[in-house]
C-alpha positions as CSV (number, residue, x, y, z in Angstrom):
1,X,0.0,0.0,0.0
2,X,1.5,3.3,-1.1
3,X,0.8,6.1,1.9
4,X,0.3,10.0,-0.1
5,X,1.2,12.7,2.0
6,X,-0.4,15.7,0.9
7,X,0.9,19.2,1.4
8,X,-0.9,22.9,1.4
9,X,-2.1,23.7,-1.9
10,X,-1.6,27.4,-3.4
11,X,-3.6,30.0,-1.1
12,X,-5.0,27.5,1.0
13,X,-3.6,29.4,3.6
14,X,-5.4,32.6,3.0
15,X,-8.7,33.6,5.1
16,X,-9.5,36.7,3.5
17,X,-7.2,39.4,1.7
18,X,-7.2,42.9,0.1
19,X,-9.8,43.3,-3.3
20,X,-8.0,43.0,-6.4
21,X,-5.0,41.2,-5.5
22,X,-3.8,44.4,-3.5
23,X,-2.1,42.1,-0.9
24,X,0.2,40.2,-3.5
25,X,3.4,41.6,-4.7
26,X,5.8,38.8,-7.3
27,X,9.4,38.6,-6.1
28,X,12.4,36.3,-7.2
29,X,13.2,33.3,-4.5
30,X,16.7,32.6,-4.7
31,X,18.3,29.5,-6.1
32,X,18.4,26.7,-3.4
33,X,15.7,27.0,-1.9
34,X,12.8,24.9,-2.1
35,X,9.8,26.3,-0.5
36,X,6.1,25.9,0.2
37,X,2.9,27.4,0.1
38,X,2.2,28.9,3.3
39,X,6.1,29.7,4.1
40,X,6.9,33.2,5.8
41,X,10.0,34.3,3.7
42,X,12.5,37.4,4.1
43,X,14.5,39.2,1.6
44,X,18.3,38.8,1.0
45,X,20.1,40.4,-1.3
46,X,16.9,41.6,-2.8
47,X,15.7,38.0,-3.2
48,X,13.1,36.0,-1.3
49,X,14.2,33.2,1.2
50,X,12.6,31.5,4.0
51,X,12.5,33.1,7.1
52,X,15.3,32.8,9.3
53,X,13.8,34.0,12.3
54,X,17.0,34.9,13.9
55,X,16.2,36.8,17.1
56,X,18.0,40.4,17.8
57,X,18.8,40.9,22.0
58,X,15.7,42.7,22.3
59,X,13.5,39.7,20.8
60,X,12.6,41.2,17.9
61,X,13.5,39.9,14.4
62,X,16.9,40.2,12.9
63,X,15.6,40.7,9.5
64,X,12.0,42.0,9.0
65,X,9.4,39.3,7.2
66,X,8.4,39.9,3.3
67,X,5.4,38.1,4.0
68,X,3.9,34.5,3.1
69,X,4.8,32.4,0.0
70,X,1.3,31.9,-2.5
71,X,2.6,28.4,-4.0
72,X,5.2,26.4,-3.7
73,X,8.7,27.2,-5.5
74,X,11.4,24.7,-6.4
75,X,14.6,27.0,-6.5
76,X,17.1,24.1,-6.4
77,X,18.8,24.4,-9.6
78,X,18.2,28.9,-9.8
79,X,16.6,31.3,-9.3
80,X,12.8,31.3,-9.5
81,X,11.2,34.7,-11.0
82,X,7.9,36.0,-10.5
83,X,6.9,34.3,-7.7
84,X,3.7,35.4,-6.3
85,X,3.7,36.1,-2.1
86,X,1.1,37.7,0.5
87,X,3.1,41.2,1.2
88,X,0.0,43.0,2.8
89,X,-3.4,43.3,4.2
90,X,-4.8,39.1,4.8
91,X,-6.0,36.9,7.8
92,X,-4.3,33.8,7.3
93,X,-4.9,30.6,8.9
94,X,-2.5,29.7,11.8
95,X,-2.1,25.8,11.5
96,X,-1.4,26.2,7.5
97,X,1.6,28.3,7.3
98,X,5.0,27.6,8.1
99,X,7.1,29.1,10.3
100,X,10.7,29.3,11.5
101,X,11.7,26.3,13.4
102,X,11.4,27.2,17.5
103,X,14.8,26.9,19.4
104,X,15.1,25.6,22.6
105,X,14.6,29.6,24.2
106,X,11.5,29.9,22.1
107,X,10.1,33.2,20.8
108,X,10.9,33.4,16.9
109,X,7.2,32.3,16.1
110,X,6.2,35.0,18.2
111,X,8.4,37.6,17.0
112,X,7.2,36.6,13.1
113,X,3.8,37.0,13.8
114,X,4.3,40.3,15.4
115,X,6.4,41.0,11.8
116,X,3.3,40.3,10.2
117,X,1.0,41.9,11.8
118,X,3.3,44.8,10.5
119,X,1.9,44.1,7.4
120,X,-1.6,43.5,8.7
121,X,-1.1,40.0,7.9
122,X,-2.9,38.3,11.1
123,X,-2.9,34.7,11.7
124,X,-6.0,33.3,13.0
């Protein structure tokens, strides 16, 4: 018996967002990385990666969030253009986006949310 995992599908995460595609901006995600829909990404160098969620001494983030990743982007082999993310404006669903892996002292989901809500992206 073959066991099928399946995974978030494009905008499955998404609750509500801004009319007319006002919350989505297209940015380039940089070659190797493979991401998913639902992902919080960051920019480096002017290109989207997944979120670190490296913690400055105060708690905040190190590097500000870009927002959520739309669909899922296979980077491995270069970079990836055009690829559509939730910059602005949304209610998201919580349990369907994916976020920086918790260290043992805690506080980067916390401190990505709080990035979002920046953007008046709120996770319900």
């Amino acid at each position: 018996m073959t066991t099928l995992t399946e995974t978030v599908h494009d905008g499955e995460f998404l609750e509500s967002e801004a009319n007319g595609f006002l919350s989505r901006e297209a940015a380039t995600v940089a070659s190797g990385q493979v991401l998913n829909a639902g992902e919080v990404v960051e920019f480096s160098a002017g290109k989207l990666i997944a979120c670190s969620g490296a913690l400055a001494t105060d708690g905040s983030l190190v590097t500000d969030v870009a927002g959520i990743l739309f669909a899922g982007v296979d980077a491995t082999d270069g970079d990836v253009t055009d690829c559509v993310y939730i910059a602005r404006d949304a209610e998201v669903k919580d349990d369907l986006i994916t976020y920086p892996t918790e260290t043992t002292t805690g506080g980067e989901k916390a401190a990505v949310i709080a990035s979002l809500e920046l953007l008046h992206i709120r996770p319900r």
